[in-house]
Structures are given as C-alpha cells and as structure tokens.
C-alpha positions as CSV (number, residue, x, y, z in Angstrom):
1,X,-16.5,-5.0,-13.1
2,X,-18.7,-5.6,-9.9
3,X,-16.0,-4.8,-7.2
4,X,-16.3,-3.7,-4.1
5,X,-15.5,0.4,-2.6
6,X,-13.3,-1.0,-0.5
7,X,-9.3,0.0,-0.8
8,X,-6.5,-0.7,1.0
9,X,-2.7,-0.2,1.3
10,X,-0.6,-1.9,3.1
11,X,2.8,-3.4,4.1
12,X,6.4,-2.4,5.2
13,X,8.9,-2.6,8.7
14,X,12.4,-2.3,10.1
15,X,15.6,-2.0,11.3
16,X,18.1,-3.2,14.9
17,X,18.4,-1.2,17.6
18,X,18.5,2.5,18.9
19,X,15.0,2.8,16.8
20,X,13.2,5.7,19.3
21,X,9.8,6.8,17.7
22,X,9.2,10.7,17.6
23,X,6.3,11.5,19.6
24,X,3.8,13.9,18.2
25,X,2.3,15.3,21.4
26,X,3.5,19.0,21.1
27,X,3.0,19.1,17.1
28,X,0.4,21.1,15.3
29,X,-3.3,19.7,16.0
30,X,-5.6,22.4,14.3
31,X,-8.8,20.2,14.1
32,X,-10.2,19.1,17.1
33,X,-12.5,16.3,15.9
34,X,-12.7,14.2,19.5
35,X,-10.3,11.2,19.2
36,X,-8.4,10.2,22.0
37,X,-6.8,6.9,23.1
38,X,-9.5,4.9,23.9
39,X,-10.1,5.1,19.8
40,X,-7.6,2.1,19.9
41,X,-8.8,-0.6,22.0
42,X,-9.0,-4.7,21.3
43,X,-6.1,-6.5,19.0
44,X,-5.4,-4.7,15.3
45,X,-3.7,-6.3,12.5
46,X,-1.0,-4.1,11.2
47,X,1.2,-4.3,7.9
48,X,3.6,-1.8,6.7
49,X,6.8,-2.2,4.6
50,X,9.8,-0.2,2.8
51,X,13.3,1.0,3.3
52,X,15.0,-0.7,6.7
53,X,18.0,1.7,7.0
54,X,21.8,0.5,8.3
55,X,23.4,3.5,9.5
56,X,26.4,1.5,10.4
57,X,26.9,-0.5,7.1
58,X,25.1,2.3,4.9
59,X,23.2,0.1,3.4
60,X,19.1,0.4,3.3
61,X,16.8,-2.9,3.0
62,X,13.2,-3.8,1.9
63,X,11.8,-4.7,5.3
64,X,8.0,-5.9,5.8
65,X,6.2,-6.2,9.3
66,X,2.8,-7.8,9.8
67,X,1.1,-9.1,12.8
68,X,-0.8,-8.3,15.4
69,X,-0.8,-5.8,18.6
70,X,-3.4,-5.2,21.4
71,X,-4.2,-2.2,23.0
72,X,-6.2,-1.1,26.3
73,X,-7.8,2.1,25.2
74,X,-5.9,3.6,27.8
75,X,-2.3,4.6,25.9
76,X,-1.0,1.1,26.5
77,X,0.4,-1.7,23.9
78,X,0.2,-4.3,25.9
79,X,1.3,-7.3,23.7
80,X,0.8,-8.6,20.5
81,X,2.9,-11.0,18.0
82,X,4.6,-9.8,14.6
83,X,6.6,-11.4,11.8
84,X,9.4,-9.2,10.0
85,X,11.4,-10.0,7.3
86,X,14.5,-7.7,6.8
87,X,18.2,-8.3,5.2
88,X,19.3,-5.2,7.1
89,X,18.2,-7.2,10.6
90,X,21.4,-10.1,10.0
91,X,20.9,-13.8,10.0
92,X,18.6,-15.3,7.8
93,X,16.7,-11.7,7.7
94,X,13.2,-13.9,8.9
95,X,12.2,-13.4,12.1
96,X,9.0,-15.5,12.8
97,X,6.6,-14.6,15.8
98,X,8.1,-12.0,17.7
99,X,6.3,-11.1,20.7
100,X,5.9,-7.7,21.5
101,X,6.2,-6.6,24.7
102,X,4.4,-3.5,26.7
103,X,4.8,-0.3,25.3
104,X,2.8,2.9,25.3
105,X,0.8,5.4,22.6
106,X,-0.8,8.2,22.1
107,X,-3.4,9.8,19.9
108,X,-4.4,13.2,19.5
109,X,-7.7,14.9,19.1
110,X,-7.4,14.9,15.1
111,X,-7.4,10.8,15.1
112,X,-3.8,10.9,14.4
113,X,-1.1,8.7,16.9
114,X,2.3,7.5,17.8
115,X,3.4,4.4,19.2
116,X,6.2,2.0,19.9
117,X,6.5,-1.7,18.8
118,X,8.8,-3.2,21.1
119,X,9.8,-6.7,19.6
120,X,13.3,-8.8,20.2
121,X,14.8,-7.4,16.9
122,X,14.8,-3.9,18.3
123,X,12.0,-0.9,18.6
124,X,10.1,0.5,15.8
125,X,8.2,3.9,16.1
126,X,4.6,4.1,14.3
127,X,2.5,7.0,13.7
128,X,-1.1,6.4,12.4
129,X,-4.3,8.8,11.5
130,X,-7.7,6.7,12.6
131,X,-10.1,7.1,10.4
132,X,-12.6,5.0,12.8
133,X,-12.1,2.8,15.9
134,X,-11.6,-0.2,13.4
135,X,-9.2,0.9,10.9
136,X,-6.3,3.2,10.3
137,X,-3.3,4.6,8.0
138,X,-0.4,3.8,9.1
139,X,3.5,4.4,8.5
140,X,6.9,3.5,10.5
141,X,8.2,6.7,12.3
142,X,11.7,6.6,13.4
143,X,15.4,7.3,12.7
144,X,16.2,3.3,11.2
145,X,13.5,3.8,8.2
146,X,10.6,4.4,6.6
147,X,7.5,2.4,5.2
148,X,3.5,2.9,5.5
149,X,0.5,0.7,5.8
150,X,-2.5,-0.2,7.6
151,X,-3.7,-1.1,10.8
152,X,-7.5,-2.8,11.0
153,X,-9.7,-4.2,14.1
154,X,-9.0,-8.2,14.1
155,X,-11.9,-10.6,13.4
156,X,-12.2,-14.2,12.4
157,X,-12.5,-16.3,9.0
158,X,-13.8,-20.3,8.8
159,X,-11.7,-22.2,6.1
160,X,-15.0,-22.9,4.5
161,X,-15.8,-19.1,3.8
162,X,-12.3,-19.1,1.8
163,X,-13.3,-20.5,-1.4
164,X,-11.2,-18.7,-4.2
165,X,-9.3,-15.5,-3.5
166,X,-6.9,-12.8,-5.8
167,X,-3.9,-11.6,-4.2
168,X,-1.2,-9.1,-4.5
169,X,2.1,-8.9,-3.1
170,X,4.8,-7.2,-3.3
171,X,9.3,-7.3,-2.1
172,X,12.3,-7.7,-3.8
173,X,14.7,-10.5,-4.7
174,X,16.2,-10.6,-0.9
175,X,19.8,-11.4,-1.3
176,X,20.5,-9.4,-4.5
177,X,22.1,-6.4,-3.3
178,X,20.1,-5.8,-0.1
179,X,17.0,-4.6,-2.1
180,X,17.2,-2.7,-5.9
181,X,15.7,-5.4,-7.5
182,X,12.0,-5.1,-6.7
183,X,9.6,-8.1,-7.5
184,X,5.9,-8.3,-7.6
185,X,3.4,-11.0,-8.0
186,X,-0.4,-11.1,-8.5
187,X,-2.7,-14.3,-8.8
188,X,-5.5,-15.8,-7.8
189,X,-6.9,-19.6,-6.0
190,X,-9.5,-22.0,-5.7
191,X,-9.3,-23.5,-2.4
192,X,-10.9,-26.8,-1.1
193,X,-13.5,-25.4,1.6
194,X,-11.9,-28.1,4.1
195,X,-8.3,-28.9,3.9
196,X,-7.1,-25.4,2.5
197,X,-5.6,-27.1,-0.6
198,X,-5.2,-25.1,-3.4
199,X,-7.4,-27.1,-6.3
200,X,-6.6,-24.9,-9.0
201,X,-4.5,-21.7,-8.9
202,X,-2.9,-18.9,-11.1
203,X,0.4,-16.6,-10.8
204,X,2.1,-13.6,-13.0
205,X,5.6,-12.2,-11.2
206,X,7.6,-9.0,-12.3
207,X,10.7,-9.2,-11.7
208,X,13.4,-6.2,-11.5
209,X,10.8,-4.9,-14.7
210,X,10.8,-8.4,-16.3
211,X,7.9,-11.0,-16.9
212,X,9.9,-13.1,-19.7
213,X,9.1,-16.8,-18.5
214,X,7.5,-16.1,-15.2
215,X,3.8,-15.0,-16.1
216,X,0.5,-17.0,-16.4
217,X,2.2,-19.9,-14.4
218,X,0.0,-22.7,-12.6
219,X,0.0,-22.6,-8.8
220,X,-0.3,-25.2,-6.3
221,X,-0.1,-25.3,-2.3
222,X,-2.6,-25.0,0.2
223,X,-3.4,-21.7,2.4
224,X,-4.9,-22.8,5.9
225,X,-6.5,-20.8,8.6
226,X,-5.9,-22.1,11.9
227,X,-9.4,-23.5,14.3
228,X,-9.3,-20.0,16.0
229,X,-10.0,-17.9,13.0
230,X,-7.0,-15.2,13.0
231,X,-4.2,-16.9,11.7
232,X,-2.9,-19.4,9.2
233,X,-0.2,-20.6,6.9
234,X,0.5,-20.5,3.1
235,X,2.4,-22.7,0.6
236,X,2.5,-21.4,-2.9
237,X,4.7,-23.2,-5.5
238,X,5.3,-22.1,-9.2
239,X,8.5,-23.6,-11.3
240,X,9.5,-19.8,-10.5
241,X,10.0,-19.8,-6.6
242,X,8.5,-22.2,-3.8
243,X,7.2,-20.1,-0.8
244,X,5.3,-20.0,2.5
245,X,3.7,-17.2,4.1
246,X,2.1,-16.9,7.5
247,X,-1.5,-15.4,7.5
248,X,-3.4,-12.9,9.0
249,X,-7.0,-12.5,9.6
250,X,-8.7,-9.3,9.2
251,X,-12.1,-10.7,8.6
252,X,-13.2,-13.2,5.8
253,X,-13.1,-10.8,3.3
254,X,-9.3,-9.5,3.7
255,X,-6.2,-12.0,4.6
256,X,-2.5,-10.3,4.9
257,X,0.5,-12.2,3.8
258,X,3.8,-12.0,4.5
259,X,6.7,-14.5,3.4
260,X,8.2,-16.5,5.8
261,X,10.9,-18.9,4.1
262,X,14.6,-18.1,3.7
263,X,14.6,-20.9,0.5
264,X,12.8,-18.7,-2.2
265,X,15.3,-16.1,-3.0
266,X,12.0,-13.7,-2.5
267,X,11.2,-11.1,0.0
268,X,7.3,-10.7,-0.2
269,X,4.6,-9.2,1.8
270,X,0.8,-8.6,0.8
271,X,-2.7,-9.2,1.1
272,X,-5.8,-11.1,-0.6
273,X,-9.4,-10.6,-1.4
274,X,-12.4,-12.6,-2.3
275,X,-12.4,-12.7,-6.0
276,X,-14.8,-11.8,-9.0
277,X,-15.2,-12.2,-11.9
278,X,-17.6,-10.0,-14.4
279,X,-17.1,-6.6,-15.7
280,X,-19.6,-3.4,-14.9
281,X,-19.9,-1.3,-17.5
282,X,-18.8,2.4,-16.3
283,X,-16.1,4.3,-15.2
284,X,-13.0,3.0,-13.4
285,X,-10.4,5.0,-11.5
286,X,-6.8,3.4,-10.9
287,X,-3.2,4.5,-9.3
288,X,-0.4,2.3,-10.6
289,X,3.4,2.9,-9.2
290,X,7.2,1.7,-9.1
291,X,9.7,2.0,-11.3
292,X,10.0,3.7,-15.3
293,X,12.0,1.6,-18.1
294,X,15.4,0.0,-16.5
295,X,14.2,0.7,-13.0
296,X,15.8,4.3,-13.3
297,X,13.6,6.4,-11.5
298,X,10.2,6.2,-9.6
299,X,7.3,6.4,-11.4
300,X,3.6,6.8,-10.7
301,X,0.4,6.9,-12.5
302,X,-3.2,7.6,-11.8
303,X,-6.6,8.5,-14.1
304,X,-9.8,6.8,-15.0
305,X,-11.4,5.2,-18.0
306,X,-14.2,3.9,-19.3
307,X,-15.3,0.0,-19.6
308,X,-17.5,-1.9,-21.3
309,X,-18.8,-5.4,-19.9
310,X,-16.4,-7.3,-22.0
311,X,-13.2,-5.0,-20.4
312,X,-12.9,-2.7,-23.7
313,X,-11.6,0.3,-22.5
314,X,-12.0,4.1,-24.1
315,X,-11.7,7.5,-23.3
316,X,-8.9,7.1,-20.7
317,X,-7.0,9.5,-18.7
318,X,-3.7,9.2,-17.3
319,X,-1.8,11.7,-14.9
320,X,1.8,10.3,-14.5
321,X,5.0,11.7,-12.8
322,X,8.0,10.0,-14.3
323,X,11.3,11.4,-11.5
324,X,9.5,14.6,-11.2
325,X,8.5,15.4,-14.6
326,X,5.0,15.3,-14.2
327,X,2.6,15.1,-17.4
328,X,-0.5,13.8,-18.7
329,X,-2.3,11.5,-21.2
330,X,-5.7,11.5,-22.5
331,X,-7.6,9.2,-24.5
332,X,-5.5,6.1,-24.4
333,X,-7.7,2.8,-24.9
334,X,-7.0,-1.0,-24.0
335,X,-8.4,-4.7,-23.7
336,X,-8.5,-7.1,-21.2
337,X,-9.2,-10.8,-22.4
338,X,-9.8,-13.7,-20.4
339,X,-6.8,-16.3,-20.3
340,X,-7.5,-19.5,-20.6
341,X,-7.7,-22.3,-18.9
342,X,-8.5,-19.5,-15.8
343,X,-11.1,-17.7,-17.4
344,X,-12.9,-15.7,-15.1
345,X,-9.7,-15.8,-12.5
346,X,-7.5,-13.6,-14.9
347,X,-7.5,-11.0,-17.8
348,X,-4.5,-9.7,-19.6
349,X,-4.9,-6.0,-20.0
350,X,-3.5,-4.3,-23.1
351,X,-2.9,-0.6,-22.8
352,X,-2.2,1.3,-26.1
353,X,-1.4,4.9,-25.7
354,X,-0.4,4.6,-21.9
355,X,3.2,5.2,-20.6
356,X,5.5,3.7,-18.7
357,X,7.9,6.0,-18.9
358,X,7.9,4.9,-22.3
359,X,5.8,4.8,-25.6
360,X,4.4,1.5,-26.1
361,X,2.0,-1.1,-25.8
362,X,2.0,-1.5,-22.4
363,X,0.0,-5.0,-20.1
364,X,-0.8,-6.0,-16.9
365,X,-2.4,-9.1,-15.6
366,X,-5.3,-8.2,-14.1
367,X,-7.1,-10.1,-11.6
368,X,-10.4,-9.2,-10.1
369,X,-11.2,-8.8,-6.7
370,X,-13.9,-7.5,-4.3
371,X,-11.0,-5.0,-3.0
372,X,-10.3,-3.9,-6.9
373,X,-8.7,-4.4,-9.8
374,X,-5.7,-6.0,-9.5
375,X,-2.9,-4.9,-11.7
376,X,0.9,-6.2,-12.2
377,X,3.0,-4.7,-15.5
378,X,3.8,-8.4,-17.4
379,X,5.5,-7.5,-20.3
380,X,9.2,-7.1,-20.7
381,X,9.8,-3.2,-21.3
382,X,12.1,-2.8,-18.4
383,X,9.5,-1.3,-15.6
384,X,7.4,-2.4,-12.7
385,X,4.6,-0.9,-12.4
386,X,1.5,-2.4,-9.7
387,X,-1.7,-0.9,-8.4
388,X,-5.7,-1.7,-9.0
389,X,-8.5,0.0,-10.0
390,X,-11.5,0.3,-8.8
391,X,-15.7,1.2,-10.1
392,X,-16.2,4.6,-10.0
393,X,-18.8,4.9,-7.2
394,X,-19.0,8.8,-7.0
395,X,-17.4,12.0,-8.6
396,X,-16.8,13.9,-5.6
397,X,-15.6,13.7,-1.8
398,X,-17.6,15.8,0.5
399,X,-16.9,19.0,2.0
400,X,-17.4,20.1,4.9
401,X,-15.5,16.3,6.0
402,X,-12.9,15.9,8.0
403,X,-10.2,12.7,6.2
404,X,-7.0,10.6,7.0
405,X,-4.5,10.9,4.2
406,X,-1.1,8.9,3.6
407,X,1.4,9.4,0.8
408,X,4.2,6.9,0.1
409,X,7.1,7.7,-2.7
410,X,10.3,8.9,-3.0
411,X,11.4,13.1,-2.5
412,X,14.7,13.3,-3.9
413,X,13.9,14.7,-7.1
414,X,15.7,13.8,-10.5
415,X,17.4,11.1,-7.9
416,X,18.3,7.4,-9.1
417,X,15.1,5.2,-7.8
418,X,16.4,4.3,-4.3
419,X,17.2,7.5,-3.1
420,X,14.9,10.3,-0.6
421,X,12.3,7.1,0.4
422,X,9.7,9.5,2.1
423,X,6.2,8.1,4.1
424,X,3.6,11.1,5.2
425,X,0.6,10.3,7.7
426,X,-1.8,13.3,7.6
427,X,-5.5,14.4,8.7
428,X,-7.5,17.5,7.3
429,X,-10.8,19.0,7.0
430,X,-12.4,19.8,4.2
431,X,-14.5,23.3,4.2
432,X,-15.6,24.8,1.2
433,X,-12.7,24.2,-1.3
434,X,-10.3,24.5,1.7
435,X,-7.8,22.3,3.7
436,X,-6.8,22.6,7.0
437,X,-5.0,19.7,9.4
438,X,-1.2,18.5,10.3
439,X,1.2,15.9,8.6
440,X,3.6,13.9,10.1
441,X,6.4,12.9,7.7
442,X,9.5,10.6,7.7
443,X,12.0,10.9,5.4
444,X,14.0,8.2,4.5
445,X,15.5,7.8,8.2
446,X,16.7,11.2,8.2
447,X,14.2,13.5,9.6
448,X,10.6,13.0,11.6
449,X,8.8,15.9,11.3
450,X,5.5,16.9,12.3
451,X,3.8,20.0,10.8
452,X,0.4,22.2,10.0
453,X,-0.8,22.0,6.5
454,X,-3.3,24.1,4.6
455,X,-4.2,24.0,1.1
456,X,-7.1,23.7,-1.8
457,X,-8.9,21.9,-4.0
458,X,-10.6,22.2,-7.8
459,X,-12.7,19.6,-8.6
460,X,-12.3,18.8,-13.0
461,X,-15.4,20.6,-14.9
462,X,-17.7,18.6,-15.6
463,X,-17.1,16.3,-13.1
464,X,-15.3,13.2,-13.5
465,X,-14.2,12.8,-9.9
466,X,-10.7,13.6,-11.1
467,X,-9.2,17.1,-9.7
468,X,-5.9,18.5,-8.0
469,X,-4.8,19.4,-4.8
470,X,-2.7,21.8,-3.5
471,X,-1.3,21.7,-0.1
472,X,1.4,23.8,2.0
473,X,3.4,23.4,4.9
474,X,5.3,26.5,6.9
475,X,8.3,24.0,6.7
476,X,10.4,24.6,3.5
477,X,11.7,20.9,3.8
478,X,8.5,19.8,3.3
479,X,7.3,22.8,2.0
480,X,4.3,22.5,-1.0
481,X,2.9,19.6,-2.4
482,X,0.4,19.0,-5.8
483,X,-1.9,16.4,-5.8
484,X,-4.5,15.1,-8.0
485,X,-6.9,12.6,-7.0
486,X,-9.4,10.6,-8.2
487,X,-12.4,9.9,-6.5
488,X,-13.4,6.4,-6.0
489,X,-16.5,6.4,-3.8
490,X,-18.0,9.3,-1.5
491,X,-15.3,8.2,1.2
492,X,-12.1,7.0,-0.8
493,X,-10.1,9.3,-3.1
494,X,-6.7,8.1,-4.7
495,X,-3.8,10.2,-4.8
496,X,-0.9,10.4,-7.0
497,X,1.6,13.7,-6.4
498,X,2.2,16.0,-9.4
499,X,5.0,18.2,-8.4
500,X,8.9,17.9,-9.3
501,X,10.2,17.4,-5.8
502,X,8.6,13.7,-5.0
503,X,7.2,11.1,-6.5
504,X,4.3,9.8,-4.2
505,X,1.3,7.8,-4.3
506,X,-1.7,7.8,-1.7
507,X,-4.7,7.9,-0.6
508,X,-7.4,9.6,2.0
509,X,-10.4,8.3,3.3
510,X,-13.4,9.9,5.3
511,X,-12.6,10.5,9.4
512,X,-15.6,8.8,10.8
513,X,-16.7,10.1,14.1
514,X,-14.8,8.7,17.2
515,X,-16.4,5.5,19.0
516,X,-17.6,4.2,15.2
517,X,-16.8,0.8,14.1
518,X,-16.9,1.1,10.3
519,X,-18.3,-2.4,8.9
520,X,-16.8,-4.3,6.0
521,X,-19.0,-2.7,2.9
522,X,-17.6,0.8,4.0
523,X,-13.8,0.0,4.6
524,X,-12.3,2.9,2.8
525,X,-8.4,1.6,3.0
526,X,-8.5,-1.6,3.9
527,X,-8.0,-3.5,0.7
528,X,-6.3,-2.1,-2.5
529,X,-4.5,0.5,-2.0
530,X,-2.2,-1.6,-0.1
531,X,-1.4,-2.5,-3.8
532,X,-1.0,1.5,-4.5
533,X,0.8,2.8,-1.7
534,X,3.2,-0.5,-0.5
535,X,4.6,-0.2,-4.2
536,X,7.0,2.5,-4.3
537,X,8.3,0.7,-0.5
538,X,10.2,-2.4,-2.3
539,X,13.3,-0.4,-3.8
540,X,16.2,-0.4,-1.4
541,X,19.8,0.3,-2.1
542,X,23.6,-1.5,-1.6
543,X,24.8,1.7,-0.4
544,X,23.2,5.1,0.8
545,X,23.3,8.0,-1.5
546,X,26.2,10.3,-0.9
547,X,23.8,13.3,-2.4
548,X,21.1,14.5,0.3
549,X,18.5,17.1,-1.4
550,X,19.7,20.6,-0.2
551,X,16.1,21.6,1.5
C-alpha cells in the first residue's frame, strides 16, 4: 500500500486540582545534544489521553486533552486554548475552550522538557522529548494521572485541500462506570471541497470488544475548518451514536479530534489523515494494542508481514504480550477485501493464525491512510484491539543517532486491565549496539520519576528490521525493560515491550539537531502511532485497585 513514513501517536488529559508537575531540572541528563528552551517557540497543537485519577472518590477516568499552547522560546507558556473531556472533572465532564493562562517550562540539553498547563479545570504537569523544533513526544506528568501524546508546530489547512480523509479515534463509553468499557472507531469521508459536508462516508466501532451491529455503517455530517485555517468543527452521525468534535489543525495533511457533545454516550479523541487507496507490494510492519478476550488483561502486538498488491498477506510475524506472558507467532497469513459500496475507502482484513489472546480467525477494518494502515478489531471475540501499519521503508535505525522514545501501557503485572496505567517519555543515543540517555516515567498517579537508562540492541539476522531491546534503569521500580521493535523507516521504529512486568506499546523517532523544523514527508510521530500508543490510555476503573505492585 502507498502510505506515507509518517507515524503518529497521540491523545489523553486530566484531573481537578492540586495537579503540581515534577520538574526534571536536577534528573539525569547524560547526552548533551544542544536543546534548550528556545527549541519551543510559536503555538503547538498538543493531544494526549488516559487515566484521570480521583484521589478523593478512588475512582480513575478516561480523560483526553487537545488544543493548542504558545510558547516564547524563552521558558514561558504564555497562553493557548484546550478542550478536555473527563468524567473524573464533575459536571457534564466537557469542558470546551479553556484558556490557558501563563505558565513556565523547561527543557534540558537532551530535547527532553516539563511544563505546566494551567487551565480553569485545574493544572496539569507535561513532560516531552523534542525530537525537532516542530514536533515532540509527549505525556501528562503529575500526581492526578497519567496519558501520553504529541505535541506538533501549528499550521493551516483550506477546506478545499480536505477532500476525503481516514480517521481513528479512540475513549470509552463515558458514563458506564467512569471508564472500563473502552470504544474505538475507525472510518473514513468524502467531503464537499466547499461547505465541509460529508458526501459519502464510512464507520466500524468496537465496543467493550464487540462489533455485532456497529460495523461497516454509513456516515453522514459535515467536518469544517474555520476561515483562519487552525480550527474547525465535526458532526458525524451513524444509527450508532450522533457526535461532534472540535478540530485541530496541524497542517493539511494531519487534523486532531476530540469529542465535544455530552449526547452521545461516547468519550472520543483522535486524529485523521488524507486517505489512499492502493496496496504496494512489500513488507509491512504494524503494533496493535488494548485489551485480550473479555477485556481481562492488556494486550499488545507487534511484527511485520508481507503484501501483495491485492492485500494477500504471507510470511507474517507477530510478537505479542498477553498480561505479561510474552510470546511469539510466525507465519500467520490473512486477506484484506475491498467492501462494497466504499471500495477503495475500506478493506476488511482477515487474520488466520494471529492471536488475540485467543486462537481464531481474527479481523480488522482497515482503512488506508497517508499516516498508515489503519486498524480496528471488528469481530465479536471479546477484545479490542487498534493500531496501523505501515510500508516497510528500511530494516534498520542508525547508530551512532541520538532518538526520542515514549512507551504507553500498563506495569502491574498479571493485574486485571485497569490497574498500574504507566506513561514513559525517554531520549537515548545510539552508539555501536549501545544505549545511553534518561527516562522520565509516571506511573499511574503514584510516582514521577526521572532516571538514567542504559541498554542494548540485536538487530534479527538477516535483517528484517525486526530486533530487541534491552534497557536498564539503577531504579528497581522501574528497573529493566525488553523491547522489540520494528523498524518502519530510517527515523521511525515501533515498539512493543516483551517483559512480564508491563504491558507497553511505543515508539522512537530520530533527535534531529536543535533549531531544525522537520517538514511533513519526514514527520516521524506525527500520524499513526497516535493509533498505537493512545490505545492502551482508554481503560479506566470504578474504583482504584486495593493491590499496588510491591517494587
């Protein structure tokens, strides 16, 4: 399939007050590649989402934050306007257009940062790793929860240059039990180039591991960018829930989403891509992640296969890590027809030999898109599963490089699904087949850590851009993590943990050199992998586990 190198991941946000972010001034900062705060300078969109945590209640939340902020280049936010939607926040749980108000960061020489958004509903601490002036990992950094995301230099998009676009988003059911029941919906529009009204449009859901009824549904609405460029509105109606979203611009080729009605029943947040529609024959890499059979315990997947340009699949490889038991599959095969009447729009994807967490035929619909792949679980097994995949572009990251690096999962291992939410922000350079850096880490609301790293790596021989990672902290809470990745392009790897203590899913991206504004062909992280990493962020809880890992 002729996609794009470009990933992403993206979404999450937060909780009331007393939320004081955890500066990283005095932590570890081994590699001294020449960042410093006037790396951030102009107006950045920023997403992130996950668990909003109610100390006094005990209760934890899906929350999602997307908006703007502006900063000076000097260490100051000094405004910016964001929408957050959050049970855990009271009311309605929407809160439209908050302005934030002036409020400081700081970024060390390594590219990575802390911040403060200061917004009505209360503070939120961030901490981010650049990876150029324009674009950054990103993840919420304080004691009222945890989420991770992006943050990208704003630019401007005509309602004529959106003509048809794929999306994926992802939330939960919002008033079901303050978050277990995760939903996720993929699809894809034809818009009219001047009114914004959708002319012909397409929508799958999962919901709570479920597509009975709700998949390959006909979409209607509009999506409209305002005359300035940077912002719109979306309606999209299907007979299964009638939402609006507000809009923002990245640039023409990447729109976030984030739901803005308290009518739907739905909590969603997300972000949409220019579509396509023909297959490339070669090799694809992919990371999938949520939830095994009855939304028990996390789950992620990641590997690679080959295509052919009608989407038969053969020779795949899956890594997955079902709770902590981590295992793999090899040679599992699959199809991907065109659905009619949206041929070209949509495929469904048939996966024989591929798990779940379970043995059986397992499908997605599959939407293509210039930012990947994009993949939602629509059968009726009992999981959730979302993610993309993406052309394999190279077989190998380089070394010596220095890279930004975010995980997203859950750490309490064996644990039922909404326990231990974890979010790690991270830079490291690669020398030889060595790691060196620092990662910052938030775990579930309970601990903000910052901390040197050092580890390996052993590229898979011969090469199929597949290998493992091994990385360790002097912190036994953190302690040591495996990795594999899978490389998609010379700057973009995806990551999916293979150890028993978490359950993760990530991905780093190449550390350009400080001052560089990275153009849209080479955004490594600004598109899919917000459909790797926001996954695992839409499972909250009704009440907080009483059982803490002892680490």
């Amino acid at each position: 399939m002729s996609l794009s190198h470009r990933i992403i991941l993206p979404l999450a946000i937060v909780s009331l007050a007393l939320l004081v972010a955890c500066g990283n001034n005095g932590a570890p900062n081994p590699n001294k590649n020449g960042y410093t705060n006037s790396d951030l300078t102009g107006t950045y969109v920023i997403s992130f989402s996950g668990s909003d945590v109610n100390l006094g209640t005990q209760t934890e939340s899906f929350f999602a934050i997307a908006g703007t902020i502006t900063a000076d280049g000097g260490g100051n936010i000094t405004g910016g306007t964001v929408d957050i939607n959050d049970a855990n926040l009271g009311g309605a749980g929407v809160f439209p257009a908050q302005a934030l108000t002036a409020s400081t960061y700081n970024i060390n020489s390594d590219g990575r940062g802390t911040g403060v958004l200061k917004t009505p509903q209360g503070n939120f601490g961030i901490d981010f790793v650049l990876t150029s002036d324009s674009h950054g990992l990103i993840m919420r950094f304080d004691n009222g929860g945890s989420g991770s995301g992006t943050l990208d230099l704003q630019g401007t998009a005509l309602q004529g240059q959106l003509s048809s676009l794929a999306f994926t988003m992802l939330g939960t059911e919002f008033n079901s039990d303050l978050g277990f029941n995760p939903v996720g919906t993929v699809g894809a529009v034809s818009l009219n180039p001047g009114s914004g009204a959708i002319n012909s449009g397409i929508e799958d859901f999962n919901d709570t591991g479920s597509s009975a009824g709700i998949t390959d549904l006909t979409l209607t609405g509009n999506l409209v960018i305002t005359s300035g460029g940077n912002f719109g509105t979306a309606t999209f109606n299907t007979s299964f829930a009638a939402m609006t979203f507000d809009v923002w611009v990245i640039d023409s080729t990447h729109l976030k989403l984030i739901e803005t009605d308290t009518t739907s029943g739905l909590a969603l947040a997300g972000d949409a891509f220019p579509q396509q529609s023909t297959f490339t024959a070669g090799q694809l890499v992919f990371a999938v992640a949520g939830a095994d059979t009855d939304i028990q315990f996390p789950f992620a997947a990641g590997g690679y296969v080959t295509t052919d340009a009608n989407g038969n699949l053969s020779a795949g490889w899956e890594d997955f890590n079902d709770g902590g038991n981590p295992n793999t599959i090899q040679n599992f095969t699959g199809t991907c027809n065109a659905t009619a009447p949206f041929v070209g729009d949509r495929c469904q994807l048939t996966l024989n030999s591929f798990t779940n967490g379970s043995s059986q035929s397992v499908t997605f619909a599959a939407y293509p898109s210039t930012a990947g792949l994009l993949l939602l679980e629509d059968d009726s097994f009992g999981s959730f599963l979302q993610g993309a995949a993406y052309p394999q572009l190279a077989t190998a990251f380089g070394a010596p490089e220095p890279y930004g690096l975010n995980l997203t999962g859950f750490n309490d291992d064996q644990q039922v699904l909404a326990d231990g939410k974890v979010d790690q922000i991270g830079e490291f350079n690669a020398t030889g087949n060595n790691l060196t850096g620092a990662v910052d880490e938030n775990d579930v609301a309970a601990a903000q850590v910052s901390s040197s790293l050092s580890g390996t790596f052993a590229a898979d021989s011969p090469a199929t851009g597949r290998g493992s990672i091994t990385l360790t902290t002097p912190r036994t809470f953190l302690g040591q993590l495996g990795l594999e990745y899978y490389v998609v392009n010379s700057s973009t790897s995806l990551l999916i943990e293979s150890d028993a203590d978490q359950v993760t899913t990530g991905v780093f991206e190449l550390q350009s050199a400080p001052g560089a504004l990275v153009s849209k062909s080479q955004k490594a992280g600004s598109t899919g992998a917000s459909s790797i990493v926001a996954l695992t962020r839409t499972f909250g809880k009704s009440h907080m586990a009483a059982k803490r890992r002892g680490k």
